[in-house]
VMD Tcl script that draws the C-alpha trace (Angstrom):
set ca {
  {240.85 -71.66 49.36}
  {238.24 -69.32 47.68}
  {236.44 -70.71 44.30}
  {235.92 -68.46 41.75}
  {234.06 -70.72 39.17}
  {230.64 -70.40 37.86}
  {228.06 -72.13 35.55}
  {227.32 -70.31 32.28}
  {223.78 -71.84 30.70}
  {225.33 -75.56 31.41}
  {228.90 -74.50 31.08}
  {231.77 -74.45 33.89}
  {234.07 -71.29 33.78}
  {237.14 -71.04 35.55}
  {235.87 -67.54 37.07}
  {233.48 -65.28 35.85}
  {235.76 -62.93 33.64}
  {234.89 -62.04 30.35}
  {236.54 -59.56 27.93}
  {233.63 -57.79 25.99}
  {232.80 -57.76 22.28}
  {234.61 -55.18 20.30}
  {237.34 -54.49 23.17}
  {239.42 -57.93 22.83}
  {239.08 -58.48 18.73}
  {239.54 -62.53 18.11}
  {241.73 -62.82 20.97}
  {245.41 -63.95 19.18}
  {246.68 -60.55 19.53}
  {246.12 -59.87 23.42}
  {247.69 -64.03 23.41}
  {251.06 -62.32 22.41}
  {250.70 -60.52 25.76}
  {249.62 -63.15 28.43}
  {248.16 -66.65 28.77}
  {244.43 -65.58 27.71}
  {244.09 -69.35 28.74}
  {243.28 -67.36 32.33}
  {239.85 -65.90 31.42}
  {236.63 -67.38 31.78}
  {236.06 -67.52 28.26}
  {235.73 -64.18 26.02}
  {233.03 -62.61 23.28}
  {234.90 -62.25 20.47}
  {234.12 -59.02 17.36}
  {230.55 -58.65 16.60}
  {230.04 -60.41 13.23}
  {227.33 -59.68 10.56}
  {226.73 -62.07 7.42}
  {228.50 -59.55 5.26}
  {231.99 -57.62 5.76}
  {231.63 -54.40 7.13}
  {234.30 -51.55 6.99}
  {232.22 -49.64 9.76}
  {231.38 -45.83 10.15}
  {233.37 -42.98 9.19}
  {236.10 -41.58 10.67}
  {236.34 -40.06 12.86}
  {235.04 -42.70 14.93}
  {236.28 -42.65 18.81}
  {236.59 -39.85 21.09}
  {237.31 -39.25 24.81}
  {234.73 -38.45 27.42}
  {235.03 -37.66 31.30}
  {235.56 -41.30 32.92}
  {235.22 -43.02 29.52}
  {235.24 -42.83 25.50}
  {232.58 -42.95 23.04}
  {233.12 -44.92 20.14}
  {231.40 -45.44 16.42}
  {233.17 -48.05 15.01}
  {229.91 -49.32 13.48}
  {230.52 -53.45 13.59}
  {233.45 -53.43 11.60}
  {234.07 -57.23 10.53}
  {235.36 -59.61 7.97}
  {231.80 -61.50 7.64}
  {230.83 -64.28 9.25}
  {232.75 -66.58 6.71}
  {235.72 -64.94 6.76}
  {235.55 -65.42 11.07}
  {234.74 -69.16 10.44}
  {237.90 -69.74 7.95}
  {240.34 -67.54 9.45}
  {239.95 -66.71 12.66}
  {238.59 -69.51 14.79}
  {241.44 -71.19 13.12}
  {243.95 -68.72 14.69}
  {241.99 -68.90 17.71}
  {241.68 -72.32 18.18}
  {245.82 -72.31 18.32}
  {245.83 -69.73 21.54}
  {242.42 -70.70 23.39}
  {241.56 -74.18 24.49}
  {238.12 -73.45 25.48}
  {234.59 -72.68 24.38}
  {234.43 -69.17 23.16}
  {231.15 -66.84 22.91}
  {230.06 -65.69 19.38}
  {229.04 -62.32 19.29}
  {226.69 -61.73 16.25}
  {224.79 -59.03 14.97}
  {222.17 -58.28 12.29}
  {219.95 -55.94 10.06}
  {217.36 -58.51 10.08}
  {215.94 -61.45 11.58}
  {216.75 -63.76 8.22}
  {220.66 -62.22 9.00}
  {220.74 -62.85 12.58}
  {219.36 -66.39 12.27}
  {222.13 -67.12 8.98}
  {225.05 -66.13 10.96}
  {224.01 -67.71 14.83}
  {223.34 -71.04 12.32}
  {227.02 -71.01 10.87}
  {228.51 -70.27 14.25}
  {226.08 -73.21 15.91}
  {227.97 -75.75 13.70}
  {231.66 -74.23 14.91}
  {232.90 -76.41 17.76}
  {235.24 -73.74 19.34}
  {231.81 -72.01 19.74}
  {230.32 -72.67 23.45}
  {227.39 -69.51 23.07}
  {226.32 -67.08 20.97}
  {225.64 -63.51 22.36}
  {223.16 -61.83 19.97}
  {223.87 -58.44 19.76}
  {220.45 -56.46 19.52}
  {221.19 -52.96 21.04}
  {223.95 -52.01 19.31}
  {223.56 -48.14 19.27}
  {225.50 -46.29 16.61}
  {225.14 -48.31 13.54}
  {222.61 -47.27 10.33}
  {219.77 -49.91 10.38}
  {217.75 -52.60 12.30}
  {219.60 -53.05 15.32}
  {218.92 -50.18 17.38}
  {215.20 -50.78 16.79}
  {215.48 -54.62 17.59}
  {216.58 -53.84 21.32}
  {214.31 -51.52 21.94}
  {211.16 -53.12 21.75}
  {210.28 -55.72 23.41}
  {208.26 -57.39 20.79}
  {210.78 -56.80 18.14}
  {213.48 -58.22 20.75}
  {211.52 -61.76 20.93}
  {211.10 -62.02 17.67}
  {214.82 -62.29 17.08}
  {215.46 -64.27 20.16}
  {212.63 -66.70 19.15}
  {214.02 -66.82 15.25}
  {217.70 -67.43 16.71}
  {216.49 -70.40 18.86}
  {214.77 -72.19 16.74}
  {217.36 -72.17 14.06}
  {220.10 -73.37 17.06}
  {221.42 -75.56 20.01}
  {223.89 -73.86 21.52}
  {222.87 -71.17 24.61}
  {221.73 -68.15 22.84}
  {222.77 -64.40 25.31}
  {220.64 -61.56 24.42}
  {223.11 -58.63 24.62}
  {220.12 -55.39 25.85}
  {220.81 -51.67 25.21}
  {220.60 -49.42 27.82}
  {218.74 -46.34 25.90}
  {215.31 -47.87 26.86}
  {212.92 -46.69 29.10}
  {212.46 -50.10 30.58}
  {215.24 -52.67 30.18}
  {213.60 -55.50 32.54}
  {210.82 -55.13 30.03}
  {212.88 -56.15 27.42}
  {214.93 -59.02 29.11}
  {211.24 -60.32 30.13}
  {210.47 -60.42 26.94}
  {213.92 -62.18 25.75}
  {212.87 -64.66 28.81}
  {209.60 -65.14 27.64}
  {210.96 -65.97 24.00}
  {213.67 -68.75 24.86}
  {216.45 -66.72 25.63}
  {219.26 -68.71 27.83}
  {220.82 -65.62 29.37}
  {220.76 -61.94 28.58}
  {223.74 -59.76 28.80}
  {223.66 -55.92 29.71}
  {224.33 -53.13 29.53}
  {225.71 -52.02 26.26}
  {227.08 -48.94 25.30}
  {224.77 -45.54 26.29}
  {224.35 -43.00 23.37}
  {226.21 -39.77 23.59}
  {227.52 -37.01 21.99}
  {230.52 -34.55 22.26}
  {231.17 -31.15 20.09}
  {234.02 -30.10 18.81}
  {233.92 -26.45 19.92}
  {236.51 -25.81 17.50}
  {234.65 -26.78 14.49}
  {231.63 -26.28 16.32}
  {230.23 -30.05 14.98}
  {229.80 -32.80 16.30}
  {233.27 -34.91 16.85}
  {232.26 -37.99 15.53}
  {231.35 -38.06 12.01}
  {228.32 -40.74 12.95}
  {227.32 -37.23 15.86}
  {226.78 -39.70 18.41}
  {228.73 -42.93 19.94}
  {228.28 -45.80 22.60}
  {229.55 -44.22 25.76}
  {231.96 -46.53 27.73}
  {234.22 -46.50 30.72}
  {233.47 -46.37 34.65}
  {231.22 -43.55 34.18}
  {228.59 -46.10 33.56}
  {229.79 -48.49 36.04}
  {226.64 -47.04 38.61}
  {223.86 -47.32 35.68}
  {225.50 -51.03 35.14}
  {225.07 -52.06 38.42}
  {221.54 -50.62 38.57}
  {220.55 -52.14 35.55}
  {221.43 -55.52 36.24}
  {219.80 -55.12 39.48}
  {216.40 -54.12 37.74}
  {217.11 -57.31 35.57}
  {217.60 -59.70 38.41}
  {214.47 -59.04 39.68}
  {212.62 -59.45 36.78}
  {213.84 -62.63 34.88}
  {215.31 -66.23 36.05}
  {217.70 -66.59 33.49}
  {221.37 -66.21 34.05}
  {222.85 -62.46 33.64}
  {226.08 -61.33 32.22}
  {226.81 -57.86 33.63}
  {228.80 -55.22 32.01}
  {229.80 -51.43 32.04}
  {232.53 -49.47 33.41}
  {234.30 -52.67 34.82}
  {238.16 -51.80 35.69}
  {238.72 -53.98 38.79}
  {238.10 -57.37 40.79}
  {235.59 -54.97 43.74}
  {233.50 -54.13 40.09}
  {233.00 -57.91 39.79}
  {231.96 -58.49 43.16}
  {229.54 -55.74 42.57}
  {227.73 -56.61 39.81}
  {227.52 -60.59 40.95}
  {225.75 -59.37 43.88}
  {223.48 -56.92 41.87}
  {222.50 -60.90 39.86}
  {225.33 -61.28 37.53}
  {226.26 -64.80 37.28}
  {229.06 -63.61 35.04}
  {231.05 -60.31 33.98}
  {232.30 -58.73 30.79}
  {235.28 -56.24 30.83}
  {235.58 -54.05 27.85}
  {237.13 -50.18 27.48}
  {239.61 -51.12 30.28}
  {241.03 -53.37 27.78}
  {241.80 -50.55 25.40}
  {243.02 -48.49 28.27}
  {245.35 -51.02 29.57}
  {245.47 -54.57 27.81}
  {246.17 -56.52 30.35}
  {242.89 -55.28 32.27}
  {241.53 -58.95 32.22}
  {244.69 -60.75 33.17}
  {244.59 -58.44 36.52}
  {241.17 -58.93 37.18}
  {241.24 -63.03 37.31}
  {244.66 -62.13 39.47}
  {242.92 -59.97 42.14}
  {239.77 -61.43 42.48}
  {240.52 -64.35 45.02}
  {242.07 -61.42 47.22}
  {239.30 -59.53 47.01}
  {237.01 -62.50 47.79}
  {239.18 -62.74 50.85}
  {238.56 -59.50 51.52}
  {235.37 -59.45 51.70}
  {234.94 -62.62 53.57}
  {233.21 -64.73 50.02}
  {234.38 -68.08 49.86}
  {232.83 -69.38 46.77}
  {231.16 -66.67 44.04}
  {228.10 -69.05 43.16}
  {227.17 -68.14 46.36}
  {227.31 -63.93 46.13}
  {225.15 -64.01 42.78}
  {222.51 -61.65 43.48}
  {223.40 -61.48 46.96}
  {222.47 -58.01 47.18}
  {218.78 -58.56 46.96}
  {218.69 -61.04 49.92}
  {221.18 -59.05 52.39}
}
mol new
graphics top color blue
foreach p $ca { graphics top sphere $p radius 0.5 }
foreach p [lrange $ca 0 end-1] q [lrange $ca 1 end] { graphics top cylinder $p $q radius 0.2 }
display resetview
């Protein structure tokens, strides 16, 4: 009998599966489909202090082995999540769920991660730095490391619960930045975001999305994913949630033995929404497979083989 469970900063999960931020919304609607009861827990939409209607359309277009996307953090405010949809939530989900919050500021980022703190369905909050197609701060928070602390050190003062630093990928150095997320309090950091890209309408001859450029996502980036987190591993102690161009149980193994302790799925859910169902289905054959009896035991594997 295989064991697919793992220890998130202090807290047990089933297995290690995680729909991402932004691909799963607050979870009730992919409940209509299957037991989401199955997953290890899930991020749910980024939230900002503030409703946001997000960018202009248009806002999503395809790419070889992915999409790019613009949505811009389109959410109800942080409020509105508390009042409406934890509530709806809490009817479809019976355990802790992760927070995902962004900001323009550090004052907005330590506001929101202070409501969510006090939310009991909440089990950690994944602070969204590197977000890379929105107008303001957050692009600039994840990509230096000093400006990176300063929100992860603002965010855990102000809270208990484990605070994720979610780290962009359009750096030159993305241990750099984790180390500094380490070196500020963070619990865990989770990578990689979105990469920035661009497609042109050779029609038009413009760019196809009205914001010109979009987070890339899809297995495409699977290979930087798996490199990153590698880089990561190396560089920091804290726990790592892997992500990028996950579509299958093997991806999983993957990026646990490149250090992540857990794994966030995200454009396959778009492509096919029962992506994360699948995943929790195959992966004790696929431990089997490849001979892993317990998946505490593969994380960061890689670097010891």
């Amino acid at each position: 009998m295989v064991r697919a469970a793992v220890s998130l900063c202090g807290i047990e999960l089933d297995n290690p599966v995680i729909p991402a931020s932004g691909t799963f919304g607050y979870g009730y609607t992919f409940a209509e489909l299957y037991d989401i009861d199955c997953l290890g827990t899930f991020s749910f939409k980024g939230t900002t202090r503030e409703q946001r209607l997000g960018n202009a359309q248009p806002r999503i277009a395809e790419a070889p082995g992915g999409m790019l996307n613009a949505v811009g953090l389109q959410n109800p405010g942080v409020d509105a999540v508390i009042a409406e949809e934890l509530p709806r939530l809490k009817q479809v989900f019976h355990k802790p769920v992760m927070a995902n919050v962004s900001g323009f500021s550090i004052e907005e980022y330590v506001e929101v991660c202070r409501k969510f703190d006090a939310c009991e369905q909440v089990g950690w909050l994944e602070v969204n730095i590197s977000c890379p197609n929105v107008h303001g701060g957050g692009l600039a928070f994840g990509t230096d490391p000093k400006a990176a602390a300063s929100v992860t050190r603002a965010v855990k003062a102000a809270v208990k619960k484990p605070v994720i630093v979610k780290l962009s990928p359009n750096v030159t150095s993305i241990a750099d930045i984790a180390r500094a997320c380490e070196d500020a309090g963070a619990d865990a950091v989770s990578l990689i975001n979105t990469v920035l890209g661009m497609r042109i309408d050779l029609r038009a001859k413009r760019p196809l999305l009205a914001n010109k450029t979009g987070g890339m996502s899809g297995p495409a980036i699977f290979p930087l994913a798996v490199r990153m987190v590698w880089q990561v591993y190396e560089a920091v102690r804290i726990p790592i949630i892997g992500m990028g161009g996950v579509t299958r149980a093997e991806d999983v193994l993957e990026l646990m033995l490149a250090g992540a302790t857990a794994v966030e799925v995200g454009a396959a859910n778009l492509v096919n929404p029962y992506a994360c169902r699948d995943i929790v289905r195959d992966l004790p054959q696929a431990m089997q497979n490849y001979n892993i009896q317990n998946l505490k035991d593969i994380i960061g594997g890689a670097h010891h083989g």
